[in-house]
C-alpha angles and dihedrals in degrees: 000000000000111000087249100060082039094064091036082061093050093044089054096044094051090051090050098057104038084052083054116083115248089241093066103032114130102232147041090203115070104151084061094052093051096049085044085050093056088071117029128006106248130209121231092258088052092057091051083044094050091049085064097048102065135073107333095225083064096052110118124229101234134066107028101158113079133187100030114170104199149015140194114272080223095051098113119006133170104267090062097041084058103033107137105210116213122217084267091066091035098056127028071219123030097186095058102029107170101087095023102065120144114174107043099166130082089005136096117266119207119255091259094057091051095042076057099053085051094061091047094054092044082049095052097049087046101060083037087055088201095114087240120109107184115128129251108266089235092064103021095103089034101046096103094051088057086056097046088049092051094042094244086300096149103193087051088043086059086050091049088054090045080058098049091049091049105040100035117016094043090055099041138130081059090190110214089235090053085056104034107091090053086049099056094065085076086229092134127011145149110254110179138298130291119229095272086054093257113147111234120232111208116192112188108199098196081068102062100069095112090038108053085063092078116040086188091060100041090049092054093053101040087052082051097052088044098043093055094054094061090045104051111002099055139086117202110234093007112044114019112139149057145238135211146233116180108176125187103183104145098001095123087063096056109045124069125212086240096058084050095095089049095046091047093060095044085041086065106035078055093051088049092049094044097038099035119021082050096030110178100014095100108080097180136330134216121224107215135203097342110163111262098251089052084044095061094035085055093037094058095046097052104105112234091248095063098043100095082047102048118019134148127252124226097185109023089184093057095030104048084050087073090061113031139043096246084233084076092052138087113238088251093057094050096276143129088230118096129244112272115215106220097268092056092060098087134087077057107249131247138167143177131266105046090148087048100257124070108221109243087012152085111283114260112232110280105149114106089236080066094040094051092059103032083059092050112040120063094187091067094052108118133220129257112290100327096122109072141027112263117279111172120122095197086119087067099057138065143193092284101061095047091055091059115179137273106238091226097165086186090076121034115207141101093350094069096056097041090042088067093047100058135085103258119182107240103278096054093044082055092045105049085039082061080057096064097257101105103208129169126228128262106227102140138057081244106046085049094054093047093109087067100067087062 
């Protein structure tokens, strides 16, 4: 590239992001992107590459997969940018709330969560012994999860970022290329949204019968499909979990006693990576066709605690209804969606309606006279995304919105600002407005683009 074509690309690239809004700009290091831009043009996918190739304690928690080539139509549409979460999708109890929580960004915390967050930043520059006690960027949004998981337990909450610097920083930019091929077996994928706009995770065991054969392998690509999922599939203070889908269906065929000692290993290095490098994401899984004598052996370990988290489910087609718009749902697990073979998986799927109306569109079947049917005849299921125009507004967001803020009033700094800017439900617009910052609401498509129009 000649210096002047050089400075022709700069001169467009700075145009291009001062006419963006802060609220979807693609990067909280600028200063990083300008001095990268100096030497080589990046695409959009090297910068994210770039963010992940400096000093692990700056790598920033959100937007690990680079160079994807492709997403659903269907990735991000309306009704989850505006979704407006009860208590009931805030806490796993609203009537405790501290240790329940379930959305921690773009939303007040209680005095005691932020007094919390204190210790654990005290506790962090004193075993640093550098008298700063900023957190690292890689745990920074998700530093009161870690709390939560380790019930405020501060000396387990310094192991849990040690994991996640070990299981997931030190592995990421996981590249799409570099996945694909483990992807393609169908053994864990993203299938729609439950009626809360929670993607659904559905692992097929019977699928991983090359896999579980290499726990390094397993771990990379299940880091990939979840932390896609945080990147692209999420919306801070309204969407912010997962559910989950294990079904078992055939596994008994596929798995051999000599390859136990191996599964169970991967087995395990999966449940740390699930249960503790996204602490607090999962809100339940169903356990799906284990062979009745499994069932009752699982059934009766499962600690009462856990029981309303992780159960096992008799009838997947009457139960999952319960949960999800059949038009979410593959046809085997009482869907109108057909069954998808292990290379169709990928790109991850998504449709409208899982509220059961599509903003701006006919309403999808919802009725139990159509779910009854839908569930029992195989002829009615429906392919792919055909059905309807593209509605994702993916394309309109960036890294930046996906990473929201942790509302932490003991520091003041860039969550304040960003707070404002952002499109908060309406009781964390009130709240932050109590705060001094008078913010609206964000309740419309309109109202939601409005930055835009900067």
């Amino acid at each position: 590239m000649t210096k002047q074509a050089k400075q022709g690309w700069i001169t467009r690239a700075i145009s291009n992001v001062t006419s963006r809004s802060r609220k979807r700009s693609q990067s909280n290091y600028p200063d990083l992107e300008e001095e990268l831009s100096e030497v080589v043009p990046p695409l959009p996918e090297a910068k994210s590459t770039a963010l992940f190739s400096q000093d692990p304690m700056k790598v920033p928690c959100v937007g690990g997969c680079v160079e994807l080539r492709e997403h659903s139509k269907h990735l991000l549409p309306e009704e989850v940018v505006l979704f407006e979460p009860t208590d009931e999708e805030m806490f796993a109890e609203p009537q405790a709330r501290h240790g329940s929580r379930l959305i921690f960004l773009n939303t007040p915390l209680s005095q005691t969560e932020v007094d919390a967050l204190v210790a654990l930043r005290k506790e962090w520059s004193s075993r640093r012994g550098k008298g700063r006690d900023e957190l690292p960027e890689f745990i920074r949004l998700c530093a009161l999860r870690v709390l939560q998981h380790k019930k405020f337990d501060l000396s387990r909450a310094m192991d849990l970022m040690q994991t996640c610097l070990d299981e997931r920083v030190r592995r990421l930019p996981l590249r799409e290329e570099d996945v694909l091929s483990d992807l393609s077996y169908g053994a864990m994928y993203w299938h729609g949204r439950d009626r809360k706009c929670r993607p659904c995770l559905v692992v097929r065991i019977e699928r991983f019968a090359e896999l579980i054969k290499d726990k390094e392998r397993c771990v990379r690509m299940t880091i990939f499909v979840l932390e896609y999922a945080v990147r692209f599939a999420m919306v801070p203070g309204r969407v912010e979990n997962w559910v989950v889908l294990v079904d078992f269906e055939n596994a008994s065929d596929v798995v051999s006693l000599y390859q136990l000692p191996s599964m169970c290993l991967t087995a395990k290095a999966l449940s740390q990576t699930l249960e503790s490098v996204y602490c607090c994401r999962m809100v339940w899984v169903k356990l799906l066709n284990l062979p009745t004598i499994l069932s009752r052996i699982v059934q009766s370990v499962i600690p009462t605690e856990k029981r309303k988290k992780v159960c096992v489910v008799e009838d997947p087609k009457k139960e999952l209804l319960k949960h999800f718009e059949p038009c979410q749902l593959e046809a085997r697990y009482g869907g109108i969606r057909r069954d998808l073979k292990g290379h169709e998986t990928y790109p991850f799927r998504f449709y409208p309606g899982c509220r059961g109306v599509v903003m701006g569109a006919q309403r999808l079947p919802t009725c139990e006279s159509d779910r009854s049917t839908t569930s029992s005849n195989s002829g009615s299921t429906v392919d792919t995304e055909s059905e309807a125009t593209g509605t994702s507004l993916h394309h309109q967001t960036g890294r930046k919105f996906h990473e929201g803020q942790l509302w932490d009033t003991s520091v003041t700094g860039r969550w304040i600002e960003e707070a404002t800017e952002s499109s908060l439900p309406p009781k964390a617009a009130q709240a932050l407005s109590t705060l001094g910052h008078l913010v609206e609401p964000c309740r419309s498509l309109e109202k939601w683009k409005e930055p835009d129009a900067e």
